[in-house]
N, C-alpha and C positions, 0 to 999 in steps of 0.2 A: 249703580255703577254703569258708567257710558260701556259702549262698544270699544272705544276710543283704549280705556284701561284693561281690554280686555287683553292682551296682549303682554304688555309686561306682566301682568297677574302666569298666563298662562311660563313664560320664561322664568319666573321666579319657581312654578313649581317644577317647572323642568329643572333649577337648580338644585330642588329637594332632592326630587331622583337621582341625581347625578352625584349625591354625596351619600346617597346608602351604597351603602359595602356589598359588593358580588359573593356570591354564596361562599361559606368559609369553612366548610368541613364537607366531607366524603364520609357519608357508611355502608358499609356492606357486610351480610352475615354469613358465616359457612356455616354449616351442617355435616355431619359425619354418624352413622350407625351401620352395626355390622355383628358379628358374633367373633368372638375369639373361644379362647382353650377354656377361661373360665365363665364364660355367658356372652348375653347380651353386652355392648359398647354403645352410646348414644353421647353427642356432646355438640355443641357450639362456640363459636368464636366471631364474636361483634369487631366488629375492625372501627375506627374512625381517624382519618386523615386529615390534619387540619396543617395551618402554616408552620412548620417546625417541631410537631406533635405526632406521636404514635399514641392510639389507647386501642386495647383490648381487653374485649372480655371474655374468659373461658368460663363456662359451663355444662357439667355436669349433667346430661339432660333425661338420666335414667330415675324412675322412681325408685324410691327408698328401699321398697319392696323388694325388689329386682336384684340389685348390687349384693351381691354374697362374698367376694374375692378382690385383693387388691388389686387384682390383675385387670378391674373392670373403671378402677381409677384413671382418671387423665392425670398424666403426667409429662405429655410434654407436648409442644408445637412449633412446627415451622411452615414458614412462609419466604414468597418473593416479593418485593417493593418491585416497581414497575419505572421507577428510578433508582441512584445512588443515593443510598441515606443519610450521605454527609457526616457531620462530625456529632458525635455521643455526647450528648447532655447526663444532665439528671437523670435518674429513674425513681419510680414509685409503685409499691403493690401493695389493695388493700383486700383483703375478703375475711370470712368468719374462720378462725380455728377451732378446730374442736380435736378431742379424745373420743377411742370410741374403746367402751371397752370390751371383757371380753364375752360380755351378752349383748355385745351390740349396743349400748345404753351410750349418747353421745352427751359430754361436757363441753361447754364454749369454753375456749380458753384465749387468752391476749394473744398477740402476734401477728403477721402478716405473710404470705406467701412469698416470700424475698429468695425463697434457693432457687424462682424461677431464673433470679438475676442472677444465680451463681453462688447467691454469700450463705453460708454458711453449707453449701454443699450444692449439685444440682449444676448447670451448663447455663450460659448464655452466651451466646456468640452471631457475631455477624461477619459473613463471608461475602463478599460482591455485595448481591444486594439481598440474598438471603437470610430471614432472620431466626435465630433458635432460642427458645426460652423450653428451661426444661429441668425438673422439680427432680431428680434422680442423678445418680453418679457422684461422686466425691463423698463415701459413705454411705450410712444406712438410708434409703429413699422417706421424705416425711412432705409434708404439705403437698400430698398430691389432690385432683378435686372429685370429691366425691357427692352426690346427689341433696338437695337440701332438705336438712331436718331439724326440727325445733329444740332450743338448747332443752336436753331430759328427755328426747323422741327415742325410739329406738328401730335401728337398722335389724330388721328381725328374723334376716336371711345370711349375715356375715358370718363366717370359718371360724373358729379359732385361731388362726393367724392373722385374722384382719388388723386385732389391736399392735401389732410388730410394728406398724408404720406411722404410728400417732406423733404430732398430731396431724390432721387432713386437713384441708380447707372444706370446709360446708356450702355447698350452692355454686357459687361464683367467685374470680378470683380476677380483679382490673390490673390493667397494668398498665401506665403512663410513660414513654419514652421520648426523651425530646432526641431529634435529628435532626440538623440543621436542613436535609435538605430534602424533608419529608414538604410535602405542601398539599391541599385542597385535591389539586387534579392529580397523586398518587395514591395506584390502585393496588390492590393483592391479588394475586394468582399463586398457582401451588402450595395451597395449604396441605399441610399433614396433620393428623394428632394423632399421638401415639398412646397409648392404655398401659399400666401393671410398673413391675419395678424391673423389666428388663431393659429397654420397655418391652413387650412381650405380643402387642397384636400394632402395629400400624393401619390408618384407614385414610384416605382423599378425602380433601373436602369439596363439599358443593354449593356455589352461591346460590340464599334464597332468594335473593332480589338481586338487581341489576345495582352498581353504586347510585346513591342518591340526596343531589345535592343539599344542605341546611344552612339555614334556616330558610323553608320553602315560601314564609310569610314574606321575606323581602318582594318575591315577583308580586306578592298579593299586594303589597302595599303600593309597589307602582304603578299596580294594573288599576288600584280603588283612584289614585290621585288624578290618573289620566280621567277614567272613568267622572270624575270630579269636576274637573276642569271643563269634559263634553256639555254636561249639565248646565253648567253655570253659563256654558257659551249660546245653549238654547234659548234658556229663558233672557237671555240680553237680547237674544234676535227678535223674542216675543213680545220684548217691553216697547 
């Protein structure tokens, strides 16, 4: 290859660059532990903000061992969008349900965490730009999340009253929310998570990481092409 074609070569891959897409999602995770009436509280919440998209993830982040009292269950959170969320889509929630009984012996059972969204008992509501999802209220409280444990594991430290609020969610618990006017560069600030069926301990959360942009490969790829294109303009100079 001349020197001569060196040039549209390098324009054509400036066109590549120029048609990969700018990073298309935001994550950031909060943290929350603390002690309440009936123990230790430990939990987290993954955030990810894409074009039109809410996902979160709650989890449970106390060991098995630990959790004795429903009172040490996540059952609810709120947060602020850093914009207007726009107009209410779809929603989706998936995680594991289980029974616990009352040795503490947990059954997975079918279902989904959905009283986060309100249906069939439980709050969800958006005010400004505040958002609540919250597994309690409208009845007896049930899919709150408790720590993860193998279907037939046993929690070997829960009350006798633990099995009242079957079933739980096991481990983790997503939840999918389109907003029209969620986008990429919307962040979260003021999270809460609340614990038990009053709810009964409130705690702040804390980012563990700063927001951060995905897919971080796109810059890699642009930086390998440039990088690419330098090479190939050497050895023309050499020939």
């Amino acid at each position: 290859m001349s020197t001569k074609s060196f040039l549209p070569l390098c324009v054509a891959l400036a066109g590549i660059v120029s048609l990969v897409p700018a990073a298309h999602a935001t994550s950031i995770t909060y943290n929350a532990s603390g002690t309440g009436s009936d123990g230790a509280l430990s939990a987290s919440a993954a955030f990810v903000t894409s074009a039109g998209q809410l996902q979160i993830t709650l989890t449970n982040t106390l060991s098995a061992s630990v959790i004795r009292s429903a009172g040490q269950a996540l059952s609810d959170i709120s947060f602020t969008l850093s914009n207007a969320p726009g107009t209410l889509g779809s929603m989706t929630a998936s995680g594991q349900e289980g029974n616990v009984s009352g040795s503490g012996v947990v059954t997975y059972t079918s279902g989904t965490p959905v009283r986060f969204f309100g249906t069939g008992g439980g709050t969800f509501s958006i005010t400004g730009n505040t958002v609540l999802l919250e597994a309690i209220g409208g009845g007896q409280p049930s899919q709150m999340i408790i720590p993860l444990l193998a279907n037939g594991g046993t929690y070997s430290n829960v009350n006798s009253g633990f099995s009242n609020f079957d079933p739980y969610t096991i481990g983790s618990a997503t939840f999918l929310i389109n907003l029209s006017g969620v986008t990429s560069n919307t962040t979260i600030s003021n999270v809460n998570f609340s614990f038990g069926t009053g709810p009964d301990t409130f705690l702040p959360g804390t980012p563990s990481t700063p927001p951060v942009p995905e897919p971080s490969s796109l810059l890699m790829l642009g930086t390998g092409i440039v990088g690419a294109a330098g090479m190939l303009r050497r050895r023309l100079l050499a020939a």
